[in-house]
N, C-alpha and C positions, 0 to 999 in steps of 0.2 A: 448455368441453366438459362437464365437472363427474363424471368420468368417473374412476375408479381406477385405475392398473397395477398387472396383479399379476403380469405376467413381460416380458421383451424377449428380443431375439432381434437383435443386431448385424448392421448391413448396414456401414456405413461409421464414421468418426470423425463425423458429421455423420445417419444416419440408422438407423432401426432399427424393426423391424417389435413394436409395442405390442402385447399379450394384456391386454383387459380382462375377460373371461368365459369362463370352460370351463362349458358346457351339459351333464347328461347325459340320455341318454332313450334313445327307440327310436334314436337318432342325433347321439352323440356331438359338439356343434358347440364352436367357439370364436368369439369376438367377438373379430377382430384390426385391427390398420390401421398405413398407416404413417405418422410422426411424428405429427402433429396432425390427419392426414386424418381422414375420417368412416369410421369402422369399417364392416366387412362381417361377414356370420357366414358360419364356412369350414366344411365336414364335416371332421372327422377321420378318415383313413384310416391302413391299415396297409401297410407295406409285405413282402416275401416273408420277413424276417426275424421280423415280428411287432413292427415298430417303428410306434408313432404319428406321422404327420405330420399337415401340412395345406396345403394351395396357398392363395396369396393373388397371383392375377393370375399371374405367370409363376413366380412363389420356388414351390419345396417347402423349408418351413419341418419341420424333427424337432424333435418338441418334448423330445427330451433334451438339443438344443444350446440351449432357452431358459432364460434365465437368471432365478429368481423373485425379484421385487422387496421 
């Protein structure tokens, strides 16, 4: 893939959602995926607290529970 992590995000003993890019702009994205899959870019939302996440297929991923590599 040739691809860097620079945080994760624990699903199982066996999987876990990869952060290889935080994008910023008019719209904040991230470049995630999970284990060796082909990354997606996710928007960044916030939610009623004023916390950042991000959906990747069904997960809402907080990115205060990722862990930086």
């Amino acid at each position: 893939m040739g691809r860097e992590i620079i945080a994760v995000y624990g699903l199982t003993n066996t999987a876990s959602v990869n952060i290889y890019e935080i994008q910023h702009g008019i719209e904040d994205t991230v470049l995630a995926g999970i284990n060796n899959q082909e990354p997606e870019e996710c928007v960044i939302q916030y939610d009623n607290e004023g916390e950042p996440f991000f959906k990747l297929g069904e997960l809402e991923i907080p990115l205060s529970e990722c862990m930086r590599v």
